[in-house]
TIKETOR-615945 format. One record per atom (N, C-alpha, C): residue in one letter; y, x, z. Coordinates in steps of 0.02 Angstrom, whole numbers, plus 50000, padded with zeros to 5 digits. Layout:
AYXZ...
***
This chain:
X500754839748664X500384843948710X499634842348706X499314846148717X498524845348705X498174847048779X497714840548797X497374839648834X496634840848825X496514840848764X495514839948754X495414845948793X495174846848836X494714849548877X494344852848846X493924847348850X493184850848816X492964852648782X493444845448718X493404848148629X493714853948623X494324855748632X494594860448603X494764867748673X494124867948687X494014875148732X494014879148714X494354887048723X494494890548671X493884894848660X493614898448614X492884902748626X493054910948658X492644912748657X492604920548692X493094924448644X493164924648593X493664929648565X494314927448589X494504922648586X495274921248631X495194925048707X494624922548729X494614925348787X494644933248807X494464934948762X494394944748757X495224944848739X495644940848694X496284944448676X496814940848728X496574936448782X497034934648837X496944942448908X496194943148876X496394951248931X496824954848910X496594956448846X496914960148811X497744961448818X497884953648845X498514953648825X498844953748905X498374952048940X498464953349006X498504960349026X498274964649017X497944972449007X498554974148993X499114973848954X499704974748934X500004978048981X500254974649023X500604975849079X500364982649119X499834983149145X499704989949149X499764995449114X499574992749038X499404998549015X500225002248971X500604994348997X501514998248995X501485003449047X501255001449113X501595005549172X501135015649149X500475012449142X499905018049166X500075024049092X500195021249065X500285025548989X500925029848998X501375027849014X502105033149029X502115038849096X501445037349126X501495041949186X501345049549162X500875051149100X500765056749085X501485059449078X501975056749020X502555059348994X503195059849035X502895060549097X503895058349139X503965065749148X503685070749149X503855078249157X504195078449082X503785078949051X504235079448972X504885074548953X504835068948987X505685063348974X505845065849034X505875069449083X506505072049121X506585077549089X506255083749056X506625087249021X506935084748948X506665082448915X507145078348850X507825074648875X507745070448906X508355068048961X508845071348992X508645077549006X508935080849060X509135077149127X508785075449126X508835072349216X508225075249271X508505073849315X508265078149367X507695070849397X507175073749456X506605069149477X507025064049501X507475064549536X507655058049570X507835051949515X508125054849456X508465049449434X507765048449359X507375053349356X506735052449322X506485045949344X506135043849401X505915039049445X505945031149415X506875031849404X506835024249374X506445023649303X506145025249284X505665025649235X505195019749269X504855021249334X504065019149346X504775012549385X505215014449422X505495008849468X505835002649449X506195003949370X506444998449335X505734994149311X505324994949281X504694995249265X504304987049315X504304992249377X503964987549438X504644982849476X505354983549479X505574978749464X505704971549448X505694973349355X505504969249316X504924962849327X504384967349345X503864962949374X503914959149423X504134962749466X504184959449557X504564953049548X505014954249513X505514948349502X505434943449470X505064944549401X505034939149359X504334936049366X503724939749377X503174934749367X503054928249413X503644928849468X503494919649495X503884914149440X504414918549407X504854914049366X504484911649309X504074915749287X503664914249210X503224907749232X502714907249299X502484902949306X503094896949322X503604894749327X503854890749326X504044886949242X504244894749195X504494891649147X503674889449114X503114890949100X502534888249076X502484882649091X502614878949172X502614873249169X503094871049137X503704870949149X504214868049097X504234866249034X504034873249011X504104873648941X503564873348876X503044875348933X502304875348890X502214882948886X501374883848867X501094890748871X501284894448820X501194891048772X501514895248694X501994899048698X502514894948705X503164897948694X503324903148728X503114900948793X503194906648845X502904914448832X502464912948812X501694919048828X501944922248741X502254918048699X502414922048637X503134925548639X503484922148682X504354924048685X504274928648726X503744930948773X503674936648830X503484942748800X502974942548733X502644947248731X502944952348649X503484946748613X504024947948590X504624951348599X504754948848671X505354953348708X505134959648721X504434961048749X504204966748743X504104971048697X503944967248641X503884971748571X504654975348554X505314970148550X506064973148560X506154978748589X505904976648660X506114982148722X505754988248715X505114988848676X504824994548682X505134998448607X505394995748550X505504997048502X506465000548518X506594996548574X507464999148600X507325006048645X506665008248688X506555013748705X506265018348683X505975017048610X506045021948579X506765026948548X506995020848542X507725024248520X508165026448563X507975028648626X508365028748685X508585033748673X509265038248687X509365042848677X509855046248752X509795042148805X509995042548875X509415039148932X509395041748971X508985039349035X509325032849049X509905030449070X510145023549072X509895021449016X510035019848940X509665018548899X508765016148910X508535020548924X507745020848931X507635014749000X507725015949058X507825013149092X507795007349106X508415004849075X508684997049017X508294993149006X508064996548931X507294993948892X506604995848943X506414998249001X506094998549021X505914992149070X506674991349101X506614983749150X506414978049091X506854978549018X506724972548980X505864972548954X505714977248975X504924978148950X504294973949002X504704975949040X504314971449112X504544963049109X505204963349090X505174954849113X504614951949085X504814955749006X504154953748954X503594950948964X503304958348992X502434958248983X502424953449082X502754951849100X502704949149162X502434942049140X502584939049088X502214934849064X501234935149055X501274939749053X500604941149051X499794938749095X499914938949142X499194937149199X499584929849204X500134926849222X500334920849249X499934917449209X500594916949126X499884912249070X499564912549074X499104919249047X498454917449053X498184914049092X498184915149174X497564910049203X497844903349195X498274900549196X498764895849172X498424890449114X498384894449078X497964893848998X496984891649014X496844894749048X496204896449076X496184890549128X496634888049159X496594883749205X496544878049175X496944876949117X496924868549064X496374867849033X496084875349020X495544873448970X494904874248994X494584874749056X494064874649076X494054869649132X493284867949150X493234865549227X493274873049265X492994869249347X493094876349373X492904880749370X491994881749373X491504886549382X491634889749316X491644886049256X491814888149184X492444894049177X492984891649228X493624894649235X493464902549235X493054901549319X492854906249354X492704912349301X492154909449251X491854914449241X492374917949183X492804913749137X493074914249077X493704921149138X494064918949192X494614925249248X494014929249251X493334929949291X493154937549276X492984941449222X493164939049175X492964940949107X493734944049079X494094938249108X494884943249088X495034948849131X494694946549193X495204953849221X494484960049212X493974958249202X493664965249171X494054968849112X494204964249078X494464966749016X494994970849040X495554967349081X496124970549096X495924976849133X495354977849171X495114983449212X495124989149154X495064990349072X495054995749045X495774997449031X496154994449031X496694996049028X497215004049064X497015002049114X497415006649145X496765013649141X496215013649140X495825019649125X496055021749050X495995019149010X496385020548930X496845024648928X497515018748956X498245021748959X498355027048951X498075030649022X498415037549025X498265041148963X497715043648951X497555046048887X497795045648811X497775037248815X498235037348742X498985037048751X499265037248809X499955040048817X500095048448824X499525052948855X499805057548841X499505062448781X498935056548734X499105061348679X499435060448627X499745052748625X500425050348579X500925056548607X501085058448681X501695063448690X501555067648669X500785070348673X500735078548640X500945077548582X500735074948540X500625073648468X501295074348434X501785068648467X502425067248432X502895065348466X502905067948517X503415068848581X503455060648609X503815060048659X503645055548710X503875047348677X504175046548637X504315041948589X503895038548572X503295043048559X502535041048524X502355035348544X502405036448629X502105030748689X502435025448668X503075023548664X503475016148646X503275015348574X503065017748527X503015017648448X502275013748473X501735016248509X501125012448518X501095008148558X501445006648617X501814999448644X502064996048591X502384998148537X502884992348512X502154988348467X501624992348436X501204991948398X500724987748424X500704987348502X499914985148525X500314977448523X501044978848558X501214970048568X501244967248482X501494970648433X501404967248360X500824963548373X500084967848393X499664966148380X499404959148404X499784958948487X499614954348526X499834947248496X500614949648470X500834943048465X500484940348382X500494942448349X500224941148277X499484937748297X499094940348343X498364935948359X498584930948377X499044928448444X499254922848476X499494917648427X499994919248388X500484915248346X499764912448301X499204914948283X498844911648238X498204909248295X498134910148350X497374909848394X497724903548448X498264903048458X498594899848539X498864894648503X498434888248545X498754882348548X499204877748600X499604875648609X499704874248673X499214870148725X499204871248785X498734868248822X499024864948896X499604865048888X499964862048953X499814856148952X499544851649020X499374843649011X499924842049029X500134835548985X500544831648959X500944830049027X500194829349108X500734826649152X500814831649206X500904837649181X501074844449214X501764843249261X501614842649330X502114844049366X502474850149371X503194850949343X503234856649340X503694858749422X503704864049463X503944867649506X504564868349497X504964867849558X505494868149550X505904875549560X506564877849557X506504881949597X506544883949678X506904876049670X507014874949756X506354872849794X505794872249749X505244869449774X505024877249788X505084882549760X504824890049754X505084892849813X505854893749825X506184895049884X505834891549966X505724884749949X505294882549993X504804884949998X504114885749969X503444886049967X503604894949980X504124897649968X504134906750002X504424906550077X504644902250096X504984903450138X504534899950201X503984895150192X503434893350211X502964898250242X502724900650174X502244909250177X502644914850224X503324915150209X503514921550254X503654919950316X503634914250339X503594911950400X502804913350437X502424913750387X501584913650422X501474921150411X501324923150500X501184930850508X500414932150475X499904929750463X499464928950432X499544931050346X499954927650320X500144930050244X500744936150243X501034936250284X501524943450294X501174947550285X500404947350353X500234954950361X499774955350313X499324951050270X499014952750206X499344954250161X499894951950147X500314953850083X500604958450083X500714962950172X501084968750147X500564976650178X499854973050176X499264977750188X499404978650097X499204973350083X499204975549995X499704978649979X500434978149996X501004980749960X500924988649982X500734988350066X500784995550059X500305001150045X499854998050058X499115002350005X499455004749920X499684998549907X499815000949831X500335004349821X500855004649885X501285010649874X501075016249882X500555017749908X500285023249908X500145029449848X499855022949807X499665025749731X500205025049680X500865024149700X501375022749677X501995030349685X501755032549748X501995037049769X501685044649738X500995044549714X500915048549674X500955049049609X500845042849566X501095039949506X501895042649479X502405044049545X503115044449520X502945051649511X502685055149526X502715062449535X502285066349517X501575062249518X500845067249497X500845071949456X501205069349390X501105072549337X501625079849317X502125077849356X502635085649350X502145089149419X501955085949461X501645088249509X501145095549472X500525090749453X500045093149433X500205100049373X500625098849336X501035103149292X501145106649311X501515109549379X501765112849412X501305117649445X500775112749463X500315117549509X499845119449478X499595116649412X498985119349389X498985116549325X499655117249303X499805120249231X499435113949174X499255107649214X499195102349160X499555099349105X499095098749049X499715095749014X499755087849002X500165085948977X500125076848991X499475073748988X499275076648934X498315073548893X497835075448949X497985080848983X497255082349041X497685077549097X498275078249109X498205073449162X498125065749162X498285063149100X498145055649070X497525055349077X496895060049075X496225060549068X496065060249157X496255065449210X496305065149269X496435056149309X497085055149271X497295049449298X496765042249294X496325042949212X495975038249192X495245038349247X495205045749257X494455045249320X494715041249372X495365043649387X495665039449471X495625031849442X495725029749392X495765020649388X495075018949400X494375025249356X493735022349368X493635020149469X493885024449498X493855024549557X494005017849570X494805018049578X494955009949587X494535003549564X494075005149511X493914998149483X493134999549538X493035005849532X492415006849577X492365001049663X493085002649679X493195000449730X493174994549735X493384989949683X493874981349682X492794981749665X492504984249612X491584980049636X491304980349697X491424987449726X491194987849791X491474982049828X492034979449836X492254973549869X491884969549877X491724965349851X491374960049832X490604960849876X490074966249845X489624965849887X489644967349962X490014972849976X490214973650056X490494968050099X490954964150044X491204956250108X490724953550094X490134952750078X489634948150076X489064949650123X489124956350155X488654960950186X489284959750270X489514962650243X490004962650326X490534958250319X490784955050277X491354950250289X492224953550272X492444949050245X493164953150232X493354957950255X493484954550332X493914957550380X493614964950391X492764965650410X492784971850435X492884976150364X492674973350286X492584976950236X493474980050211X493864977150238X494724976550248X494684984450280X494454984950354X494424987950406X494214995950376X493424994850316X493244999050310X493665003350257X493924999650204X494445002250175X494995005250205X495105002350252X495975006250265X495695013350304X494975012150331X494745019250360X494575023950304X494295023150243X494315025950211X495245028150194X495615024050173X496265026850155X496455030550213X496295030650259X496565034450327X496395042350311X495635041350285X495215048850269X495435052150219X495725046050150X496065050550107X496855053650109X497155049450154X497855051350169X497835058250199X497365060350245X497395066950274X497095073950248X496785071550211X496405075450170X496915078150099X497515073250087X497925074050051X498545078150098X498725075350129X499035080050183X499055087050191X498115088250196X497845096350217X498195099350144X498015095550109X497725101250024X498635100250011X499285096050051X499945097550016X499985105050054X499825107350109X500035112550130X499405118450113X498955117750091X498555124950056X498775127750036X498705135850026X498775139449988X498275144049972X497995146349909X498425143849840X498165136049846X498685132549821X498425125549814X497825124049777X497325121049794X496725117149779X496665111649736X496545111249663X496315104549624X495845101449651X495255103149686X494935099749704X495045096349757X495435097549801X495715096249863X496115088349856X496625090549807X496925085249784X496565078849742X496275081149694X495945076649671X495365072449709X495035074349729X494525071749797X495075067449821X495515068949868X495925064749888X496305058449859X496315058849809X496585053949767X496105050949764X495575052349733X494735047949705X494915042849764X494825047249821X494635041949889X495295037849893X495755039549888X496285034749894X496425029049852X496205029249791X495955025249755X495475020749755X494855023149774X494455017949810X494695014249845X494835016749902X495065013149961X495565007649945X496085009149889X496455004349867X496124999149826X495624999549767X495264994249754X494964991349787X494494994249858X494254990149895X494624984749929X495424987049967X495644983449996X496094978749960X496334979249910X496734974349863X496634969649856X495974968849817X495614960749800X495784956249890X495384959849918X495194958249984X495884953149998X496394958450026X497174955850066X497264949050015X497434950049948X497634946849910X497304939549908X496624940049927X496334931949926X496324931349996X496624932350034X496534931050102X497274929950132X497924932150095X498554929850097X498654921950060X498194920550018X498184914549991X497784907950018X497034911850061X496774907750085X497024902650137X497474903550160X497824898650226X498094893950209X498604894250149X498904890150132X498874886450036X498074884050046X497664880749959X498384877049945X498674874449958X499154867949934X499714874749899X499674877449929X500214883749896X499994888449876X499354889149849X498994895049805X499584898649781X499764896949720X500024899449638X500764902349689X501124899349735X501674903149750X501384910349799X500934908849836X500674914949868X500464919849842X500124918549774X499914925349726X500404926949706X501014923849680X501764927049648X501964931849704X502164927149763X502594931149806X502394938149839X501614935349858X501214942149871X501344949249829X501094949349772X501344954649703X502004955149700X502304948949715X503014953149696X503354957049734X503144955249809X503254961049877X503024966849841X502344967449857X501964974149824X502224977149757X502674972849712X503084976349668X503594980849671X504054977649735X504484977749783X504534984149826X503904984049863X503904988749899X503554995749880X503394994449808X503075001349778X503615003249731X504094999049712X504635002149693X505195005149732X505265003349797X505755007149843X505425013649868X504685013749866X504365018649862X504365024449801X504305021049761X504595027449705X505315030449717X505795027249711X506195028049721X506365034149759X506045032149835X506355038149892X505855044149879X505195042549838X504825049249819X505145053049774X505535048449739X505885056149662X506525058149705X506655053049773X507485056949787X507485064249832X506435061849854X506245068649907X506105072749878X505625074349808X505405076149777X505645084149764X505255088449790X505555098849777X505145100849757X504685098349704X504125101349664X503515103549723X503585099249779X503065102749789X502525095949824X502165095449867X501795089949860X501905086949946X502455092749973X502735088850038X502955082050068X503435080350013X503665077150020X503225066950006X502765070549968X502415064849949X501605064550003X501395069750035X501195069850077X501385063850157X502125066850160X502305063350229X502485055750207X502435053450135X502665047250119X502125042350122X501455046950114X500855044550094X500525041350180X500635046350221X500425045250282X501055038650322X501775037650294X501965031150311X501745027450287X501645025750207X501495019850199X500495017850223X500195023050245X499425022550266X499495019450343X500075022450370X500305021550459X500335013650441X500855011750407X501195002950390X500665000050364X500165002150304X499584997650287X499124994950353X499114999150403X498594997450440X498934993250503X499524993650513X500024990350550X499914984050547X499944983150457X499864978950446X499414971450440X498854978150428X498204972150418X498194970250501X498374972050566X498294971150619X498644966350648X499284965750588X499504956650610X499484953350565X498854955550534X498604948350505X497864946450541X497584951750560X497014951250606X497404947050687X498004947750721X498114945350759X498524936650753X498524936950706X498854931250678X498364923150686X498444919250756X498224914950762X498424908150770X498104902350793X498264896350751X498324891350715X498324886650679X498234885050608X498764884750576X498684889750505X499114889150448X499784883250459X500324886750438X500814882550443X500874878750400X500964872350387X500974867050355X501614865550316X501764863850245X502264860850204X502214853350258X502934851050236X503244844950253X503634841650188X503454833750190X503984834150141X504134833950068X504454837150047X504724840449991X504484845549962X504124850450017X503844856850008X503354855749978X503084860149915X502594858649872X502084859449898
***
C-alpha cells in the first residue's frame, strides 16, 4: 500500500480523469432520458413499466454507494474503482443486447452498482493523497468536471438514438467506461494507508441508525431527497411528455434537458455566494421559495390550453435552480452535526434521495396519461414535503446526538 503523500501526489491529469470518471454516473442516468419514448416503443411496454429504466438505475445507487465506501477501505482503491467501472462496461455492453424490458432493466441496476463506485473513490483517493486545503481544491475541481456531465448527456444520448436507434446510448456507455478503465489500469496507483481503519458493517448500521435518530439530519436529508424528486418526476416522463406536446425529438430534447442542467449548476454557484451574504438557512429558505414559484407555475402551464413551451420550460429552468441552490446547502448541513460521522452521513443522505426519487418515478410512470397532470400534482407533493421538511430541521434543537462506544 502506498503512503507517500507528498512524493507520489497524483498531478492534474489524473485529477481531470477522476471527474471524468466520477461524471460517469450521471452521465449513465442523464443520457437515457432522451430515448425512453423510443425504448417503450421498441419494448413495447407501456409508461408504467417504461419507468424502471430511470428506477432500477437510482436503486442501484441508493443501495450500493455506502457499500463501495466500505469495500475501498477493505480492499483498497484500485481494485475497487477498477472492478466498478468494469462491471459497468459488462452491464452496459448486456443492455445493449437487451432484447426485453426485464432484460434492460437487469443490466441497468448492474450498471449502477458499477458506476456507484464512482464519487465514493474518488474523494477517497483525493483524501490519501493530499493535505486538506490541497484536497479542497483538487474535490472542486472534480466535481466541476463532473458538473459537464449531465449538460453533455442528454445530447450525446439523443443523437446516438437518432442516429442508430437507442442501443447507440449503451454502445457509447460501454465505450466511455473502456475508456475510463484503460486510463486507470495504467494512471491509478493504490493509495489506501497501510493503517486504514476499515468500517464495519455493523459499525454502518450503527452510525445510520445514530443519524436517523437526529431530527436535524432527517429533515436535511429529506429537504434534499425531496427537491430532487422533483426533477426526477419530470426526468421519468419529460421526454414522451415533450414529444407528445410539441412534437420533440430525442436530440432537441437532450439539448432542452442540457439548458435545465446549466440551470442546476447555475444554482449549486449561486449557493455559495448567497450563504455567505445571508447564511444557509435563510439561502435554504430562499430556494425552496423559489421551488414553491416553480412548482405553480408548472401546475398553471399542466392545465393550459393549447399547451405552452414556454410555460413549461420557464418552469423547469426555475425548478432547477432552486434545486441546485438547495442541494449543496441540505447536504452539508445534514453532515455538519455529526463530523465524527461525516462519510456515513453523505452515504445515507444520497441514498435516501436515491430512494425517494426512485419511488417517485415509479408512481409517476404508474400515473402517467400522456398528459402533464399527473406529474403536476406529484410535483406540488414532493415541493409541500421539501418544505415540511427543511422546517424540522430548522426546528430541530439541542446538541447533536452523540455515538457511544462502539459507534464509529
Amino acid at each position: 500500500m502506498i503512503q507517500e503523500r507528498a512524493s507520489s501526489r497524483p498531478g492534474w491529469g489524473f485529477i481531470i480523469l477522476l471527474g471524468i470518471a466520477s461524471g460517469l454516473s450521471a452521465f449513465g442516468m442523464a443520457s437515457v432520458v432522451p430515448a425512453l419514448p423510443m425504448l417503450s416503443r421498441a419494448l413495447q411496454a407501456d409508461w408504467a413499466s417504461t419507468q424502471f429504466i430511470v428506477s432500477a438505475y437510482l436503486l442501484g445507487l441508493g443501495l450500493f454507494q455506502p457499500i463501495q465506501g466500505l469495500l475501498c477501505d477493505r480492499l483498497g482503491r484500485r481494485p475497487v474503482l477498477l472492478g466498478g467501472f468494469t462491471l459497468f462496461l459488462a452491464a452496459s455492453l448486456l443492455a445493449s443486447l437487451a432484447t426485453s424490458l426485464l432484460q434492460l432493466v437487469l443490466a441497468r441496476f448492474l450498471q449502477a452498482i458499477g458506476v456507484s463506485v464512482a464519487t465514493v473513490v474518488s474523494r477517497a483517493i483525493v483524501r490519501d493523497s493530499f493535505e486538506p486545503e490541497p484536497a479542497a481544491v483538487a474535490l472542486s475541481f472534480i466535481t466541476a468536471v463532473m458538473g459537464v456531465a449531465p449538460v453533455i448527456a442528454p445530447v450525446f444520448g439523443g443523437l446516438a438514438a437518432d442516429a442508430v436507434g437507442w442501443r447507440g446510448i449503451f454502445w457509447l456507455h460501454a465505450a466511455m467506461a473502456l475508456l475510463v478503465v484503460t486510463l486507470l489500469a495504467r494512471m491509478l496507483r493504490e493509495t489506501r494507508p497501510a493503517d486504514t481503519e476499515s468500517m464495519t458493517v455493523r459499525d454502518l448500521i450503527a452510525g445510520a441508525r445514530v443519524l436517523l435518530a437526529d431530527r436535524g439530519f432527517s429533515g436535511h436529508a429529506l429537504t434534499y431527497s425531496f427537491i430532487s424528486a422533483s426533477g426526477f418526476i419530470f426526468i421519468t416522463v419529460g421526454a414522451a411528455l415533450y414529444e407528445r406536446l410539441f412534437a420533440l425529438s430525442g436530440a432537441e430534447f437532450g439539448l432542452l434537458w442540457s439548458l435545465l442542467a446549466i440551470s442546476y449548476i447555475a444554482g449549486a454557484t449561486a449557493a455559495g455566494t448567497l450563504s455567505r451574504r445571508l447564511g444557509r438557512q435563510r439561502t435554504r429558505r430562499v430556494g425552496l421559495g423559489i421551488n414553491v414559484a416553480a412548482t405553480v407555475l408548472f401546475v398553471v402551464a399542466a392545465w393550459l390550453q393549447p399547451p405552452s413551451l414556454a410555460a413549461f420550460s420557464l418552469s423547469l429552468g426555475m425548478l432547477m435552480f432552486a434545486n441546485g441552490l438547495v442541494s449543496p446547502l441540505a447536504l452539508a448541513a445534514a453532515v455538519d452535526d455529526h463530523p465524527q460521522l461525516a462519510g456515513v452521513a453523505a452515504g445515507l443522505s444520497s441514498s435516501i434521495a436515491m430512494l425517494v426519487s426512485m419511488v417517485s418515478a415509479i408512481i409517476t410512470g404508474l400515473t402517467y396519461d400522456g398528459t402533464a397532470h399527473g406529474c403536476a400534482l406529484l410535483m406540488a407533493i414532493t415541493c409541500a414535503l421539501a418544505w415540511w421538511a427543511m422546517r424540522r430541521a430548522d426546528r430541530a434543537s439541542g446538541p447533536p446526538i452523540r455515538t457511544t462506544g462502539g459507534s464509529p
